[in-house]
C-alpha positions in Angstrom: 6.0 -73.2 -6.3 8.7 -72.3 -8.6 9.4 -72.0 -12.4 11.5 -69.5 -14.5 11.6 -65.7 -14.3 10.4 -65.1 -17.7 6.8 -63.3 -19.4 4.0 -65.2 -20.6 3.9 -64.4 -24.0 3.2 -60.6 -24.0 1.3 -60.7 -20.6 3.7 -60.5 -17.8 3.2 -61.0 -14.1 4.0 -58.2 -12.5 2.1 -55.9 -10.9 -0.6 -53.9 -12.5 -0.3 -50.0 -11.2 -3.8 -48.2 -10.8 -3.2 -46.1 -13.3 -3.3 -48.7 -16.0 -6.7 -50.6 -14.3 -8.3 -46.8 -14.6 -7.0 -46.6 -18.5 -8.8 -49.6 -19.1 -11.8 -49.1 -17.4 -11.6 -51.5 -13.8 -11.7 -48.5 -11.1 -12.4 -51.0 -8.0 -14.1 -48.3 -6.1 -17.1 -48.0 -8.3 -20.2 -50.2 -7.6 -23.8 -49.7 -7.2 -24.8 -49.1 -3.5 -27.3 -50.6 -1.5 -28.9 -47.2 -1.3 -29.7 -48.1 -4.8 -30.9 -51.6 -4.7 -32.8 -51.5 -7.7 -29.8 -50.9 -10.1 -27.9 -54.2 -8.7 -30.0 -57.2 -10.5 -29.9 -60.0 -8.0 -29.3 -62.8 -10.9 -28.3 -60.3 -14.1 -27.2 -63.3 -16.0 -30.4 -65.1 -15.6 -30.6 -68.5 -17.0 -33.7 -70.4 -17.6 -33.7 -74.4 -17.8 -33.5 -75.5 -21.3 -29.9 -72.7 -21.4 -28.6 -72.4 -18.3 -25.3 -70.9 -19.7 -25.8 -67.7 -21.7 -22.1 -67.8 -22.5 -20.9 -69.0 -25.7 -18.9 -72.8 -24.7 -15.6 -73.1 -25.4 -15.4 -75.9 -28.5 -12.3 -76.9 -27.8 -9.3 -77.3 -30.2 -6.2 -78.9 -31.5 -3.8 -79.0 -29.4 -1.1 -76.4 -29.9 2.3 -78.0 -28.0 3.2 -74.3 -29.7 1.4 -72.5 -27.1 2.3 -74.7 -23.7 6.1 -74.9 -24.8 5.7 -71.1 -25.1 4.7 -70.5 -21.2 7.1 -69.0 -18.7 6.6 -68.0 -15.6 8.1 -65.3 -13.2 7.2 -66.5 -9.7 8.6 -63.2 -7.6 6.7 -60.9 -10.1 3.5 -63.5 -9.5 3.7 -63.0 -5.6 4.2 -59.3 -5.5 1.1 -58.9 -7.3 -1.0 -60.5 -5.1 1.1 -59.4 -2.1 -0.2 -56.2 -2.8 -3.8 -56.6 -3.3 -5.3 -56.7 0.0 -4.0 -52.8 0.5 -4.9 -51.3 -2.8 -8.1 -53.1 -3.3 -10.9 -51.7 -0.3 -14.6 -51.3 -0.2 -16.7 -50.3 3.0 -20.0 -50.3 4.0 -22.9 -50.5 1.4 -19.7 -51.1 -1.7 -18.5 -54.0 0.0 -22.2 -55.5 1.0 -22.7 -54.6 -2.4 -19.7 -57.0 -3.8 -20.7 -59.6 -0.6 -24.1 -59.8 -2.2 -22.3 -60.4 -5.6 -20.6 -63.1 -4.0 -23.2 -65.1 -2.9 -24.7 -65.5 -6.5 -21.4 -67.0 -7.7 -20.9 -69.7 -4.7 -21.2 -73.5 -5.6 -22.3 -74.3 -2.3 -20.4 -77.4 -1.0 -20.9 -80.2 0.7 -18.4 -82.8 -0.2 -17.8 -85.4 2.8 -17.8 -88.8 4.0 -20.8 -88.1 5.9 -23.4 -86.8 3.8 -26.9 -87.6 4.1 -30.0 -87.0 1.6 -31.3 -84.9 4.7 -28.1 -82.6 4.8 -28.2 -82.2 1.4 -31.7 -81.1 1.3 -30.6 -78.8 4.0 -28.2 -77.4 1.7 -30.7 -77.2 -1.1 -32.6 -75.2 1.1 -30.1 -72.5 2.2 -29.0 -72.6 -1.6 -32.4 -71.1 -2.6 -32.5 -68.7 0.4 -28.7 -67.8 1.3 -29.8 -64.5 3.6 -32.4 -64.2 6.1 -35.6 -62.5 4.7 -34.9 -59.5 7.7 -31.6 -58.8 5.9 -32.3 -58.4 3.0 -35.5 -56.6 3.5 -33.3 -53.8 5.5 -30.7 -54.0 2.7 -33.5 -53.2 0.1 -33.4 -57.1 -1.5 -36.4 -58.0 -0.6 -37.7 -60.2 -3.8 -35.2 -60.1 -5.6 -34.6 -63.8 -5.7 -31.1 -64.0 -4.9 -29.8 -67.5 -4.6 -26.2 -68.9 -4.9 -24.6 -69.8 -8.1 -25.3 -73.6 -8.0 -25.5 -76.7 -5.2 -21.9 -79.2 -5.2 -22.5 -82.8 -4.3 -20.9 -86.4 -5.0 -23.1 -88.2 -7.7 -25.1 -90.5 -5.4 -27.1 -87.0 -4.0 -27.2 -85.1 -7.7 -30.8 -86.9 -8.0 -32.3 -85.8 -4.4 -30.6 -82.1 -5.1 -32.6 -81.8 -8.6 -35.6 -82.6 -6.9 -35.3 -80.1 -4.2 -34.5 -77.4 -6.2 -37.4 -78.2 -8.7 -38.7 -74.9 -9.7 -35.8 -72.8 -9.0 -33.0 -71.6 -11.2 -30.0 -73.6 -9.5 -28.2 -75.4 -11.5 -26.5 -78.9 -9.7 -23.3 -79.9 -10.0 -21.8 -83.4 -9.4 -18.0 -84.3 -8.9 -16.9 -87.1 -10.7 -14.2 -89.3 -12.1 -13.0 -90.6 -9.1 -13.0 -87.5 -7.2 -11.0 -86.0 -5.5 -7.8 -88.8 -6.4 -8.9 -89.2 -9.4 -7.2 -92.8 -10.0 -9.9 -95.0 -11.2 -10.6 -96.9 -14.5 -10.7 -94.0 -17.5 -13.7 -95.9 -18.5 -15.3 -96.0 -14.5 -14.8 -92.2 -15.0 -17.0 -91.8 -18.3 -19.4 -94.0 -16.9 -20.0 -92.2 -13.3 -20.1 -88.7 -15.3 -22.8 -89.9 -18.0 -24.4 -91.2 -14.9 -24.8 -87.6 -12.9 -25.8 -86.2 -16.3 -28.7 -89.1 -16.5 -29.6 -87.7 -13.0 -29.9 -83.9 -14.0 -26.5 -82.2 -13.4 -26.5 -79.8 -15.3 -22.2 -78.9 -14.1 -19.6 -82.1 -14.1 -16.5 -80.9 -11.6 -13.9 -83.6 -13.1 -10.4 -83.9 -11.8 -7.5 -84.7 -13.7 -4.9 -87.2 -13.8 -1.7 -85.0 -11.9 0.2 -88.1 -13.2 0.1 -86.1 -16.7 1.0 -82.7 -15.8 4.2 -84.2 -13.1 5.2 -86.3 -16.2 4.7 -83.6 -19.0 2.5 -86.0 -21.2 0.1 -83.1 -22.3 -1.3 -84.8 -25.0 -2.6 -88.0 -22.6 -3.9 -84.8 -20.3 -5.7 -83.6 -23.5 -6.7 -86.8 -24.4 -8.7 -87.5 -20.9 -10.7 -84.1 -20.8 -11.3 -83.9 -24.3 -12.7 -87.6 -23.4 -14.8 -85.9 -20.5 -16.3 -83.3 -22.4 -17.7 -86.0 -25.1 -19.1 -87.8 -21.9 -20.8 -84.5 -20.3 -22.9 -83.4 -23.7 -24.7 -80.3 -22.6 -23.5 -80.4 -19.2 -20.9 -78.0 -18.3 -17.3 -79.3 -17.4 -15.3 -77.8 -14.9 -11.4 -79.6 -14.7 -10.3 -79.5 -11.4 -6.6 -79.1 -11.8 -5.2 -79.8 -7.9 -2.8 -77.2 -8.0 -2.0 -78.4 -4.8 -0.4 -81.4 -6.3 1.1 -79.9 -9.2 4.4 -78.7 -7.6 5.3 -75.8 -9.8 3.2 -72.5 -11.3 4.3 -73.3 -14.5 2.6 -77.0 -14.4 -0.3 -75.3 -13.0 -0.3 -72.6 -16.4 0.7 -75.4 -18.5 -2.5 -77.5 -17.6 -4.7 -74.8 -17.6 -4.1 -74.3 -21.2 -4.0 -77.6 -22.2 -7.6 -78.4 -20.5 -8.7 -75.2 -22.3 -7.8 -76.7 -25.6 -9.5 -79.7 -24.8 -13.0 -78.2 -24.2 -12.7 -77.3 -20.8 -15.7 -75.0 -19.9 -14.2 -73.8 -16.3 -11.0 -74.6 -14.9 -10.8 -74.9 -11.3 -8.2 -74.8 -8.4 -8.7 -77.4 -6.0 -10.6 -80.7 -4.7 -10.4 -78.9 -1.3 -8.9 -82.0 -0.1 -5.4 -81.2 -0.8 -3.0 -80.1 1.8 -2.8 -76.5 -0.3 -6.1 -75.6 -2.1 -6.8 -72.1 -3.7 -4.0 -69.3 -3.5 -3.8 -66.2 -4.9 -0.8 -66.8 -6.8 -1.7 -69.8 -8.4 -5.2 -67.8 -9.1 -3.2 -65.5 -11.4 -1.3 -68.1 -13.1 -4.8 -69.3 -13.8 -6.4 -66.4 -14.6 -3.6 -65.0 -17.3 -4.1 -68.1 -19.3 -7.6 -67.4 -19.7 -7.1 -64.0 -21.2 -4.2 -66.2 -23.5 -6.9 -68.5 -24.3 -9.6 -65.9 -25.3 -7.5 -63.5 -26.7 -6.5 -66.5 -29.3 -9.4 -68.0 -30.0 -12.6 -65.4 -28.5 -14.1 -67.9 -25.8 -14.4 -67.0 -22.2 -13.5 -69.7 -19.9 -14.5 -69.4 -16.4 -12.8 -69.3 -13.2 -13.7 -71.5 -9.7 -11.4 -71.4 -7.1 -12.1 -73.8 -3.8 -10.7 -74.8 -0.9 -9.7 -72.8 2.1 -12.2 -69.6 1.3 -14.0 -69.3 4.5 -14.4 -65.6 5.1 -15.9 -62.4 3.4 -12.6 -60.7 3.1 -10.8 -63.8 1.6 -14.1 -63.7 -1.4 -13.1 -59.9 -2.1 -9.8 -60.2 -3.0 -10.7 -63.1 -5.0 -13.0 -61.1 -6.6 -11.1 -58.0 -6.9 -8.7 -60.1 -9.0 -10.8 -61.4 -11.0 -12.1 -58.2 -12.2 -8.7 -56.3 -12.5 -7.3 -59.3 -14.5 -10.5 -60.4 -16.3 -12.8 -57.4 -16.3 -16.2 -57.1 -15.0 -17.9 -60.4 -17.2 -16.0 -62.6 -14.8 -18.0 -61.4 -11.4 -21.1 -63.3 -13.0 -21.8 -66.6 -12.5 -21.5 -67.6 -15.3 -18.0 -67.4 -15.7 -17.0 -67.1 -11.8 -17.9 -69.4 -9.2 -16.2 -70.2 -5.4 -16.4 -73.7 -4.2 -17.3 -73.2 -0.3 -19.5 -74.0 2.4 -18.7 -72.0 5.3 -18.4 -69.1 3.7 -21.7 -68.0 3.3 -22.3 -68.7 6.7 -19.1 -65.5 7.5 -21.1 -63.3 4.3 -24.2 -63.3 6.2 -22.5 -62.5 9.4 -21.2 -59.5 8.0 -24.0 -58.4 6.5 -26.0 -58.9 9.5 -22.9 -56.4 11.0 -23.5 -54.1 8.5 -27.5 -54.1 9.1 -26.8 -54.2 12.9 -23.5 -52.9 13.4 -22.9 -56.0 16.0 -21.4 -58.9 15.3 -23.8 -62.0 15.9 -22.4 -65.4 17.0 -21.2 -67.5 14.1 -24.0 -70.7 14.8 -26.5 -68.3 14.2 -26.0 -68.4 10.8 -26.0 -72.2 10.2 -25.3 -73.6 6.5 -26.6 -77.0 6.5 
C-alpha cells in the first residue's frame, strides 16, 4: 500500500518512543495478575439486554470533504511503527494470561462459511458462553466469573437459532449483511436483509461497503450508503467493514474510515476475512489514528474490529498492545474493541492450558465448533 509521505493533521505516524506512552499514562507492563484474580472483572463493561452498549453511539454528521481532503499519509513512518512493536511490547506469564483472558471477552467468534449448519452454530454458541475449560480457569483463579467472548458472528439465515441459544446469557449476535462479503447486490436487497437480522434479534449489523466508492473517490455516494445502513439497523450496532484488502492504498483505507465515521458508523472494521490480505498492522494504525481524529473533533469513541488472518495468541497481543498505546486503555473493552476470529481461541486456550501445565497440549484438544 502506498500514499504520500506527509502527517495526518497534527498526528503523525511515526513511531511513538516509550518515554512519551509513560508521559501519558500507557506503561504496557502494568496489568493485574492472575495472582490477583479478583481485581480483573471478567466482563467490566457489563451490558444487560435492554443497553447492550454502555458507550455513548456516534450520531453521525455532515460530511466534512474538509477533513478527508485533509488526510496524508506517510507509509515508511506507518511500517516502522509497527515493525517495532513485537520487541518493545512483551508480557510473560500471569501479565500475558492476564491480557489472553482480556482477549477472549473482546472476540466475535466466527463462523462465516459455505457450510454452516444450525448444529455448528449451536456449537459455537456453546463455546461462546464457555470459551475456557472449567479446570483452567479454576487453577487460574476464574472460576465464576462468567467470562464469555465478546459476541457470536453468523450470516443472517443462523442470527435466529444463535439468539435462541444464547437466551439468558449476555452475548450479543451479530449478523453480516448487505451482500457480504462482495457486497454487490441491490442497495435496496441490502436494507432489506439488515432490517431482516435486526427482526431476528441481532443486536450488531457487520455491513460491507461498496470498494467501488473509495477506488473511485465518490465519498459522498460512500456516505450516502452507510448513513443509509445506519437508518436501516435502529438500535442495532453497525460495524462497516471497509476491505482494506481491496482498497489498494493506506490513504483510501484512512479516507474511508473517516467518511464511514461521519456517516454513523458505530465500529469500523478491517476485513471480510475473505480477501486475499485481511487485517495488518499497518493498515490497523491508519485505522486507529482516524479514530483519535474523529473523537478528538467531535467526543465519540468509535470502535475498532480487526478480522481475518488472527489465529494465534501472540498475533491478539500486538493487536492489543496497539490499541492501547494509540487509543488508551477504553479500547481493550468490548465495547469499543472486538477481533473477528475463530481459531483463535482455540491457540488462547492452548496457551493458557501451557501456562497452567507448562506443556503444550495438542491443538484438537481444544476444538472451537
Amino acid at each position: 500500500m502506498g500514499g504520500s509521505h506527509v502527517a495526518i493533521g497534527t498526528f503523525s505516524l511515526s513511531a511513538v518512543s516509550a518515554d512519551s506512552l509513560a508521559s501519558h499514562g500507557v506503561p504496557m507492563a502494568q496489568g493485574v495478575l492472575i495472582s490477583n484474580p479478583s481485581a480483573v472483572p471478567a466482563q467490566p463493561h457489563a451490558r444487560d439486554h435492554n443497553r447492550p452498549h454502555p458507550i455513548a453511539r456516534n450520531s453521525g454528521r455532515a460530511l466534512e470533504m474538509d477533513w478527508v481532503d485533509e488526510i496524508r499519509i506517510n507509509l515508511s513512518a506507518a511500517e516502522r511503527r509497527v515493525a517495532s512493536l513485537p520487541g518493545r511490547r512483551t508480557v510473560k506469564k500471569d501479565a500475558q494470561a492476564a491480557w489472553l483472558l482480556k482477549a477472549i471477552t473482546c472476540i466475535d467468534l466466527t463462523t462465516l462459511n459455505g457450510d454452516d449448519t444450525t448444529e455448528r452454530v449451536k456449537r459455537l454458541c456453546a463455546k461462546a458462553r464457555a470459551p475456557i475449560r472449567s479446570d483452567l480457569l479454576e487453577a487460574l483463579g476464574f472460576a465464576g466469573r462468567g467470562l464469555h467472548t465478546g459476541a457470536i458472528c453468523v450470516y443472517h439465515r443462523f442470527v435466529a437459532t444463535a439468539v435462541e441459544a444464547l437466551e439468558g446469557y449476555d452475548i450479543p449476535v451479530a449478523a453480516v449483511s448487505t451482500g457480504f462479503p462482495a457486497g454487490l447486490v441491490p442497495h435496496d436487497l441490502k436494507l432489506k436483509e439488515i432490517e431482516a437480522s435486526v427482526r431476528d434479534g441481532a443486536h450488531e449489523i457487520d455491513i460491507v461497503i461498496t470498494r467501488e466508492h473509495v477506488l473511485t473517490g465518490d465519498w459522498r455516494a460512500l456516505y450516502a450508503e452507510v448513513r443509509d445502513f445506519r437508518a436501516a439497523c435502529g438500535d442495532a450496532h453497525l460495524k462497516t467493514i471497509l476491505a482494506t484488502g481491496d482498497l489498494k492504498t493506506l490513504r483510501n483505507v484512512a479516507k474511508a474510515s473517516m467518511v464511514c465515521m461521519m456517516a454513523g458508523a458505530d465500529f469500523i472494521k478491517t476485513s471480510t476475512g475473505k480477501e486475499g490480505v485481511n487485517a495488518t498492522l499497518p493498515v490497523t494504525l491508519a485505522m486507529l489514528r482516524m479514530i483519535r481524529v474523529y473523537e478528538e473533533r467531535t467526543g465519540f469513541k468509535i470502535g475498532f474490529k480487526p478480522a481475518g488472518g488472527i489465529s494465534t495468541a501472540k498475533d491478539v497481543l500486538n493487536y492489543q498492545f496497539l490499541m492501547k498505546e494509540e487509543l488508551g486503555r477504553d479500547w481493550l473493552e468490548p465495547d469499543l474493541f472486538r477481533v473477528g476470529a475463530s481459531s483463535l481461541l482455540a491457540d488462547i486456550e492452548r496457551q493458557l492450558e501451557h501456562h497452567v501445565t507448562g506443556r503444550y497440549s495438542a491443538f484438537n484438544r481444544h476444538p472451537v465448533g
